[in-house]
Every structure is written in C-alpha cells, then in structure tokens.
N, C-alpha and C positions, 0 to 999 in steps of 0.2 A: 791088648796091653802093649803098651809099646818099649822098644829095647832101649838101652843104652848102650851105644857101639865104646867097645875095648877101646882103653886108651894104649896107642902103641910109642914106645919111646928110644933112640936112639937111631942108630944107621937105619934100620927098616924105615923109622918117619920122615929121614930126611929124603931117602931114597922115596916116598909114595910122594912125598912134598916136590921135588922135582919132576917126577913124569906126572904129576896134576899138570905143571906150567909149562910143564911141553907141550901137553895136550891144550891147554888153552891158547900157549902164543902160536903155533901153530895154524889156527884160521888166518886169512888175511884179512885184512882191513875192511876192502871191500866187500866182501861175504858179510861181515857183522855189520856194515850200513846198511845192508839190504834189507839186511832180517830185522834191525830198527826200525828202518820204513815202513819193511811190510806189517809189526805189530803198530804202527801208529797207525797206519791206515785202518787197520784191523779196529781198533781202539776207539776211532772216531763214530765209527759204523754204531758201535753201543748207545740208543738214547738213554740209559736210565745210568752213564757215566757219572760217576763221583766228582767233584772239585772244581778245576775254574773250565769254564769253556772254551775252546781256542774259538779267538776272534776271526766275524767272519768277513768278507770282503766285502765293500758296500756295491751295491748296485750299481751300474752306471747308464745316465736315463738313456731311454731309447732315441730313435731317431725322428719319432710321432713329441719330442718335450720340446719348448720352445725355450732356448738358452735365456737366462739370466742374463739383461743386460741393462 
C-alpha cells in the first residue's frame, strides 16, 4: 500500500524548500551535460526505443563509385 507523505507547512517547508535548491544548484554544469550525454548514448543503444528515431547520417560512397558527372 502505498503512503501519502505528511504535508509539512510553514518555516520547516520553506527551510526543506531551500536546501532541496542547494542541493540541486550545487552540480555544475558540466557534470549535468555529461550525464545527458551519457543517458542519450545509453538511450540510443535500446532497439525496441519508443517515438521518432534520430536521423542517421547518410552513407558516403566509397572510393570503388564512379562520381556523377
């Protein structure tokens, strides 16, 4: 079963409400790109991935195609 956590209200909330956004602004930038990246990389690896596919880069012919001229 699952709970329903206590609503807490006045100084106690505003005080848990600000060291929340401590603890969040606190990472740097670069740390949360990283970890972006590495869940997209992560993400892409999934074949049976939900929604639109990221486009992929076309081919570019070898050095055996005889150019279009």
């Amino acid at each position: 079963m699952r709970r329903i956590p206590e609503m807490i209200e006045g100084p106690e909330a505003w005080t848990r409400l600000t060291d929340a956004m401590k603890l969040i602004l606190s990472v740097p930038r670069d740390e949360i790109l990283r970890r972006e990246e590495e869940y997209k990389r992560q993400s892409a690896l999934n074949p049976n991935r939900r929604g639109p596919k990221p486009k992929q880069k076309p081919a570019s012919p070898g050095p055996d195609v005889a150019p279009l001229s």
